[in-house]
N, C-alpha and C positions, 0 to 999 in steps of 0.2 A: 504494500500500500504506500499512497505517496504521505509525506510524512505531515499534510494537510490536513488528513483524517484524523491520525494523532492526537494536531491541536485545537481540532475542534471537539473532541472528544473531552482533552485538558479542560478547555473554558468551559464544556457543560458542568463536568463534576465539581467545578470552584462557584459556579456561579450559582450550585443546586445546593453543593454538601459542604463545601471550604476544602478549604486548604489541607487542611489533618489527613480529611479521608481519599483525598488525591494521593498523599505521602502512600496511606497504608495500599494505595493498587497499585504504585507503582514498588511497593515492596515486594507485594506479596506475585509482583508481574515479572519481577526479576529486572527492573531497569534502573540505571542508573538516571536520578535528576538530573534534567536539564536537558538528556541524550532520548527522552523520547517524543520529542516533538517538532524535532528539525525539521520545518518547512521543506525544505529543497531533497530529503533525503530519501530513500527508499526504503522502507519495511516489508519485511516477511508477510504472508499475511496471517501464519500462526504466530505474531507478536501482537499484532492487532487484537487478535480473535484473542488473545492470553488478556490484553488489556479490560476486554469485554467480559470475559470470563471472571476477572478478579471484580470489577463494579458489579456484577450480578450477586458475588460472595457477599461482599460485605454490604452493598444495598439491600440483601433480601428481597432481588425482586429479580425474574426470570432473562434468559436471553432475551425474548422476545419481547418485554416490555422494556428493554434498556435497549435495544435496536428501536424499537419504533419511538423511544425516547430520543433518542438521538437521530432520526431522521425528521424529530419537529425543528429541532434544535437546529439542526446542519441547515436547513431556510434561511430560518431568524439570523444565523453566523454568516451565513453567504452573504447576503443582503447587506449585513454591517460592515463587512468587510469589500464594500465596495461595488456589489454584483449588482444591487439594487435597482438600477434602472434598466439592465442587460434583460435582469428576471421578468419586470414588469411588462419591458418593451416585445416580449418573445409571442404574444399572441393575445386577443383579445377576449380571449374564452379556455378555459381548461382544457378542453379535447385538442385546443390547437397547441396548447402548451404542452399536454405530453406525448400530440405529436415530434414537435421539435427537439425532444428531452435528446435523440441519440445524436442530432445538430452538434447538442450545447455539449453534449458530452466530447465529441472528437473535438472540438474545439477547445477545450482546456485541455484535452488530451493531448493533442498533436502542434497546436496552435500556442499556447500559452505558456504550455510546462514541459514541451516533448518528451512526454513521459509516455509510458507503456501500461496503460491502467487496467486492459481491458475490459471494461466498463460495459454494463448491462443494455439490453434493447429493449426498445417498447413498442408497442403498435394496438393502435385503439380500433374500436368499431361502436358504430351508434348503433343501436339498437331501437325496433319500434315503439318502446313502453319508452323510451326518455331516455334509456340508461347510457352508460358508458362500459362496455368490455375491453380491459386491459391486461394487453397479451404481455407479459415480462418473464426475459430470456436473459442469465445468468453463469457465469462461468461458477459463480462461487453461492452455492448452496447451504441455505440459511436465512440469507439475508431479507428475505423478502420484507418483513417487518418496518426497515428501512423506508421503505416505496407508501407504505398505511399512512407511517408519520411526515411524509415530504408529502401525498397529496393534500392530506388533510391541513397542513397547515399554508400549503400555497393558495389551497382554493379556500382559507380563510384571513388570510393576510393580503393576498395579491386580488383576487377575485370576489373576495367581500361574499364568500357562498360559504352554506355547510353540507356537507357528503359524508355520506357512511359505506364504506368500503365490507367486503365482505369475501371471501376465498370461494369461488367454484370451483377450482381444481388445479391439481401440483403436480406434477412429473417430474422426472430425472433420467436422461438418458447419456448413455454415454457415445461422445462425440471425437473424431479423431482428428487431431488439429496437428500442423505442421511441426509442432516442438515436440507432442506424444498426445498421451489420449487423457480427455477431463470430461468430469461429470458438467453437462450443462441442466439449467433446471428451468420447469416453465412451469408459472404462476399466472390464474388466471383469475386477477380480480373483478368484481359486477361495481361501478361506483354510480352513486343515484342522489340525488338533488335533495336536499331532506325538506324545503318548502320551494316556493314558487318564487323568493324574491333573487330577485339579479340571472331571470332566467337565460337572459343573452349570456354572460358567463359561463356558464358550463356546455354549450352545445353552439354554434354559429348555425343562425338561422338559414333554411333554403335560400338561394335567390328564387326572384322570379323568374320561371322559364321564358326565354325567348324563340319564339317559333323560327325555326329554320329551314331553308329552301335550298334550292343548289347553286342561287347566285351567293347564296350568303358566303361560301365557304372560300377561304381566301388559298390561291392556289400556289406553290413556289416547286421550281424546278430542282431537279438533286445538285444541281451547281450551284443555286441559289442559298439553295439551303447549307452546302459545304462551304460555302464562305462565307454566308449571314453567324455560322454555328457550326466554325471547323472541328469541335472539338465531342459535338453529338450525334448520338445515331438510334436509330431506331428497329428494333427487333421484334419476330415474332415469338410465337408458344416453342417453337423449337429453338430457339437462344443458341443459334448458329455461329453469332460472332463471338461470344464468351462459353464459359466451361461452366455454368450455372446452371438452374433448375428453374424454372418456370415459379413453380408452388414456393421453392428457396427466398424467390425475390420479392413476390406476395408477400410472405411473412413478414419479413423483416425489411416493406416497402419506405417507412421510414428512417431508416437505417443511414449513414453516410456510405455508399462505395466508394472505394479504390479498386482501380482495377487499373494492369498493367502492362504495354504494349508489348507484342513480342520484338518486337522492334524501334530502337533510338531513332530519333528525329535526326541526326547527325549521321548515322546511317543511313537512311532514307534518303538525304541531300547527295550523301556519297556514292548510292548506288545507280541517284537518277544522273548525277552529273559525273561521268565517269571523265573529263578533262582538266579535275581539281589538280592543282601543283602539287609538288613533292612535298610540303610544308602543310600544306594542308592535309594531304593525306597521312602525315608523322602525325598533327594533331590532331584527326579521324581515330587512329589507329587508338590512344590514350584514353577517350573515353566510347570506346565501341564497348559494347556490353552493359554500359549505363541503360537501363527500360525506363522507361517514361512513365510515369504511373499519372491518371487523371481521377479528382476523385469529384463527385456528384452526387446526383439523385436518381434516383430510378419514378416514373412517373407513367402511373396505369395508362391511356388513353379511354378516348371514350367506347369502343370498338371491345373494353376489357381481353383483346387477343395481343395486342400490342402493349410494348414497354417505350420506349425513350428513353433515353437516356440522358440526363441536362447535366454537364462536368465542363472543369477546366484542368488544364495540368497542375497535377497535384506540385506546387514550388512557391517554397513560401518564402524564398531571399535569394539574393542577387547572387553568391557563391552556387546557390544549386541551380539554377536558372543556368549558369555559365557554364556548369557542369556538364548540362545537359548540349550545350552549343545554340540555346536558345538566346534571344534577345526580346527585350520587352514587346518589340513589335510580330511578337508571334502570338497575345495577346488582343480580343477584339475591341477595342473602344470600350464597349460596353459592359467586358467582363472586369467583374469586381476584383480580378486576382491582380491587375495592376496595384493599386492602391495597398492591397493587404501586403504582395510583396516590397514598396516602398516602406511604407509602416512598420512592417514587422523586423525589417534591415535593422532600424534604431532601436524596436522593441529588444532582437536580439542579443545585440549588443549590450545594453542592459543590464539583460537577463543574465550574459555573461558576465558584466562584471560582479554582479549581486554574488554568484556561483562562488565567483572568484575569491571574492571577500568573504563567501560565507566558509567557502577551503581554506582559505586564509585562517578565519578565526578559528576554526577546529583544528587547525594547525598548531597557532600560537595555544590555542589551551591545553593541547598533548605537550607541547613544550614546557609549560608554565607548569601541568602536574610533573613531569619529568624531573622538571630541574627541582623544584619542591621538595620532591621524593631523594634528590641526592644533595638536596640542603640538607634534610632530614640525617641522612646518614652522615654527613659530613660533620654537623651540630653532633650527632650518637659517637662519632669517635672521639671529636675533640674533648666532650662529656666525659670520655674515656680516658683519656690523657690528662686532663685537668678536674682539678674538684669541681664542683658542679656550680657553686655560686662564682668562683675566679673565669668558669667557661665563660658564663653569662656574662660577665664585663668583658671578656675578648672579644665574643659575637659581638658586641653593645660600642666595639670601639672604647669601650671605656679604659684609662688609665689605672694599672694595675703595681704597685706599689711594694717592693721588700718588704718586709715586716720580719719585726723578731717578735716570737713569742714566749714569754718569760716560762709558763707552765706547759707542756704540751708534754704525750707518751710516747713513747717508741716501741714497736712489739718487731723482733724478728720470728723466723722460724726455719729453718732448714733436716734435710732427713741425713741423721749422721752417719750412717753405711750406705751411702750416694755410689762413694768410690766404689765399692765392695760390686754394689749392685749395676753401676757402669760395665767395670770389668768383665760383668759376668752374662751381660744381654746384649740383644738384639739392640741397633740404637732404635727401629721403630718399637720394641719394648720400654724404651727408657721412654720418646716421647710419649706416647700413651700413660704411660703411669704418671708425668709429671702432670698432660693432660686433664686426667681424672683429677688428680689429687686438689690443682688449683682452681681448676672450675668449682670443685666441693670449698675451695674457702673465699668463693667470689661470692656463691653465694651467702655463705655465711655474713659477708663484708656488707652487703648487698641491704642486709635488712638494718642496719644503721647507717643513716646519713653522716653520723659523726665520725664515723671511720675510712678513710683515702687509704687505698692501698698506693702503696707510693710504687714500686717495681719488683720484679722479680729477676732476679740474674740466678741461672743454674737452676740448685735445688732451690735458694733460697727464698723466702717472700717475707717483704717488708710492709707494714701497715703503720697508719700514725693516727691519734685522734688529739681532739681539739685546734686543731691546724685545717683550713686557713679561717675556720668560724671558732673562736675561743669557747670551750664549755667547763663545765667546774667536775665533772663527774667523768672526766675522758681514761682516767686510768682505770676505773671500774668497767669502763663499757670494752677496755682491749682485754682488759682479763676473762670478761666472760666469752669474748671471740677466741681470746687462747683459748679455751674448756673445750669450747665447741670446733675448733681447727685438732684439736688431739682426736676429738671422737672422730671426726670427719676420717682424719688420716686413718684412724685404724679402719676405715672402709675400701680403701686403698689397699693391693694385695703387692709386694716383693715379686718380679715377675719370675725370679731365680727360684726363690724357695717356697712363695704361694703363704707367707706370713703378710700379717697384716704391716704396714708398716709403722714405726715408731718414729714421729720428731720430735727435735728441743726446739722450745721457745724460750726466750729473753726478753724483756722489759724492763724501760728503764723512763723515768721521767726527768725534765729538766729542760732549757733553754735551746729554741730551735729559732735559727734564718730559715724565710722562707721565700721563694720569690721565680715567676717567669720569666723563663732563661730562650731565648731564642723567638724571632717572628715567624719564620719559616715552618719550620717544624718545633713548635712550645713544648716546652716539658715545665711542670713545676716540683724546681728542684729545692732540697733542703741541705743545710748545713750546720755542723754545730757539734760540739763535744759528745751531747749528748747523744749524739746517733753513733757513736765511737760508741761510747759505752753499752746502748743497748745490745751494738753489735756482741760487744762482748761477753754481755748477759747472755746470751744466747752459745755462743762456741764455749764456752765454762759451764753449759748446762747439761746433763743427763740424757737420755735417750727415754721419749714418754715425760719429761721433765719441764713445766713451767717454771723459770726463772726471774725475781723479781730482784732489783736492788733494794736497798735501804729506803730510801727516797719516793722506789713505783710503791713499795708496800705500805708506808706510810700515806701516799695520796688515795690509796685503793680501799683501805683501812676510814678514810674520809667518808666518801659516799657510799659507799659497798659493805657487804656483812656477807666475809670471805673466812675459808680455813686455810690459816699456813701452818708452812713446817718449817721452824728455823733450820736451815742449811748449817751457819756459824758463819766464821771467817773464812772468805776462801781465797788464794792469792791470782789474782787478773791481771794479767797480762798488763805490763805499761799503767799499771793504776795501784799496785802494791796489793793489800787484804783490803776486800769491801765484805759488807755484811751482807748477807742472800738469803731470801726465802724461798723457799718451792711452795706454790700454789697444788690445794687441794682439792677443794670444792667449792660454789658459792651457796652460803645460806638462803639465797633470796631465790634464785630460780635452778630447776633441775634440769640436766643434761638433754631433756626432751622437751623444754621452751626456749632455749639456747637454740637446737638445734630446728626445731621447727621441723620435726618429725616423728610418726606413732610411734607410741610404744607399745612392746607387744609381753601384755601382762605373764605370757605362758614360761618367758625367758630372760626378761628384763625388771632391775629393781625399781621400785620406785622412784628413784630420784638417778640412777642411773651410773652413778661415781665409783661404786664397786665393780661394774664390767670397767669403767674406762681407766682404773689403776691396775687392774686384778695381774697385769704382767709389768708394774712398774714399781713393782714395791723393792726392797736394797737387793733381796737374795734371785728374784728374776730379771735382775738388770743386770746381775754379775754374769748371770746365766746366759743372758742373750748376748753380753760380749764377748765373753767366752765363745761361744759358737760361731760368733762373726769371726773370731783372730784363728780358726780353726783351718787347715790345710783346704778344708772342701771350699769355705768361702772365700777365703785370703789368697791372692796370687803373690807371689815372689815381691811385683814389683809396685804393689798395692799399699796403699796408708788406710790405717782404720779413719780417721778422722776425714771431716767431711773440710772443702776447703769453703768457710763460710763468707758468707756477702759482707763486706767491709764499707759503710759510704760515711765518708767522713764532709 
């Protein structure tokens, strides 16, 4: 369907139901806003039919009374939309008006929209009681509905009448047409005058007979008549000059034909004048095969044995006129196709550019979602790369500023037989397991905004909170992502030995620089003693082992209600003896609100912290070192210790 049906379909449902229940058909229609009612565009006609199908759901009211709803409508829209005096001027009575319906129809068809609509036929008969019989002939069965609400309301908006319309009988035959074979359907409505006022309207009265003799009849010879009307001819019941059927053309007498020469006009010249130059016959040669097509009327006689045929050549602009090797002057004076083809030259043009622009804008608006769609993702990395309120001032152009921040944590964490288990795999073994491992503490990171993972080198993965939005509780919130980064890892299997695997964590609070380093490609880097120490929290700590200093425990201890285990003194590298705690549990939440994950009562404790120590206690960490330094794990040239992420 052209995509004018669409929008007159749109305007009915806004102007009946609003706007809501437009939304819910074109949901429940499968289209996307805005994309189903492109004037210019072609539709299926099972998206139509889907569009009709959804207004019948949710109106509660049948195809057939939302077809014939919309065939009042399609009038009242036509008319608004400019047709208004075309409709009115088309005959002075109903019968003459649905005579002309297959006129007006080729004419927006071929004339206006060059579109392919194939569009219905009609063909009336009086009848002796008053009535009107109307013959309607259809490719697309259903529709009749349509034709109830477009007479009823022509012949009471145009015609000032009322008619009641009624079905005497429906067929369906199948027809075989040049593309394959369709169902054509024929509807045979009675429509009848419901009083006497505005009887001219509906029927055009007899003329008066005028008596005739044999002087009366006006005589012209076949010469006369080939040049008065070069382009008509007249047939009998055997339709000798065309491939038609007698009864065929009766039917659908109102009908527009096209019918098409077996033979080009340029041909014809060519054959009669056989002394045309070489130039002329190069340009004979180019459009030989072009047929000529003329399209008309077919028109009974009085004799009903004869037809005539009234046509002109079917060319409606100056390019197919040329096409053909015609020139205006192959044209009678009298025939109207001068005019339509000067007309329609500027119409086309037009029409072209309207096309043009409207390709155009469908253009720019794939473009404009396009680029949208990889703003989107451009904003999702950058998001990714920067904390998410520092992103927002980069997109924003805004000036982004060092800052030191006096309190901020630091958490490391790395897996300390890295080496053992490098050694000993596939390296797509190793990336896959580091794979899993960090996706598991992205999301853990994920569900607090106060926590920036700052990078990952190797095994290692670095987080920071309170940075670059200051908060008072940042070292409680890293310690319970440590809890929940140990359980995670023990989900994570050794791809060598199929154990779960063990990390140390480090945490250390105290004084961070922080600031966007690069236009190009941004990173928001940090720097500061502190991030040395955390580091070292971490390579000083145990395997399964959360490590805090003096300073993270004491801030953790602030807002948090946590279990430590004094460590004591232990001596750090380049920092002499610090004091250390190992993190145990938290008081406040269990392993399985941390983790944001069931618990499965048939296997799992309570609160969850006895599975997640149960292989870290002193005598099974001796144990599981021991088995690492052991000839099966350990190569030659291999170090137990992991070389950890150092960022000073």
């Amino acid at each position: 369907q052209f995509g004018f049906i669409h929008e007159s379909i749109r305007q009915l449902m806004l102007r009946k139901y609003g706007e809501e229940l437009w939304t819910k058909v074109l949901d429940r229609s499968g289209f996307e806003a805005g994309k189903e009612n492109i004037v210019n565009h072609y539709y299926k006609d099972s998206d139509t039919y889907m569009l009709v199908e959804s207004v019948s759901v949710i109106t509660k009211m049948t195809r057939e009374q939302v077809w014939e709803m919309y065939g009042s409508f399609l009038i009242e829209y036509t008319m608004e939309m400019g047709w208004d005096e075309l409709v009115r001027s088309m005959s002075p009575h109903l019968k003459g008006f649905l005579d002309n319906l297959d006129s007006l129809h080729y004419f927006i068809d071929h004339v206006v929209y060059k579109a392919n609509l194939r569009g219905p036929s009609f063909r009336c008969e009086e009848n002796q009681d008053g009535t009107i019989t109307l013959h309607y002939y259809t490719g697309r069965p259903g529709l009749y509905p349509i034709v109830k609400g477009v007479i009823r309301e022509v012949a009471r908006r145009v015609f000032e009448i009322d008619v009641s319309l009624s079905i005497t009988g429906r067929t369906q035959r199948s027809v075989q047409m040049s593309i394959g074979e369709r169902i054509e359907e024929h509807v045979i409505f009675q429509i009848k005058l419901e009083n006497n006022k505005n009887v001219d309207n509906f029927i055009a009265q007899a003329p008066p007979s005028v008596p005739e003799s044999s002087e009366n009849y006006l005589r012209m010879s076949s010469f006369d008549f080939a040049t008065a009307l070069p382009y008509h001819f007249i047939m009998d019941e055997e339709c000798k000059l065309i491939a038609l059927d007698f009864d065929n053309i009766c039917n659908f007498i109102n009908a527009v034909f096209v019918l098409q020469t077996r033979t080009g006009p340029s041909e014809m010249r060519r054959q009669a004048n056989s002394d045309s130059s070489t130039d002329d016959i190069s340009h004979m040669s180019e459009i030989r095969g072009l047929h000529l097509m003329l399209k008309g009327q077919m028109m009974m006689l009085s004799s009903n044995k004869h037809i005539i045929y009234l046509c002109s050549p079917y060319v409606t602009s100056i390019p197919e006129l040329l096409q053909y090797g015609m020139r205006l002057t192959a044209m009678p004076l009298h025939d109207a196709t001068r005019d339509i083809i000067l007309l329609n030259q500027q119409r086309l043009s037009d029409v072209e550019v309207n096309l043009q622009l409207e390709a155009n804008n469908e253009q720019l608006e794939t473009m404009a979602r396009d680029l949208e769609k990889e703003r989107e993702k451009t904003d999702y990395l950058l998001k990714d790369l920067l904390p998410p309120s520092v992103a927002e001032k980069f997109l924003n152009n805004d000036e982004i500023e060092a800052r030191q921040y006096d309190e901020a944590s630091i958490m490391f964490s790395d897996v300390p037989q890295f080496a053992i288990i490098v050694s000993k795999s596939e390296p797509k073994q190793i990336v896959t397991m580091l794979n899993e491992l960090f996706t598991r503490f992205d999301r853990l990171i994920s569900f607090n905004d106060a926590v920036y993972k700052v990078e990952t080198v190797g095994d290692c993965y670095m987080t920071v909170a309170g940075v670059p939005d200051p908060i008072a509780d940042h070292t409680e919130i890293l310690c319970h992502s440590a809890l929940g980064m140990m359980w995670e890892a023990r989900e994570v299997h050794n791809p060598r030995s199929g154990d779960p695997l063990l990390i140390r964590i480090g945490i250390h609070t105290g004084t961070i620089i922080a600031g966007v380093v690069s236009d190009d490609k941004p990173r928001y880097c940090m720097y500061g003693d502190a991030i040395s120490t955390a580091s070292l929290m971490e390579q000083h700590s145990l395997p399964g082992r959360i490590q805090l200093s003096a300073k993270a425990h004491q801030w953790a201890t602030r807002s948090g209600r946590f279990e430590f285990v004094a460590r004591g003194r232990v001596t750090i590298k380049n920092r002499g003896e610090m004091e250390t705690y190992f993190l145990q549990r938290s008081l406040k939440k269990s392993i399985w609100e941390i983790v944001r994950r069931p618990r499965d009562p048939a296997i799992h404790s309570i609160e969850g912290y006895e599975e997640l120590f149960s292989v870290c206690q002193p005598g099974a960490i001796e144990s599981k070192l021991s088995d690492m330094r052991s000839p099966l794990f350990l190569p030659n040239d291999a170090s137990v210790t992991s070389k950890a992420c150092s960022i000073s």
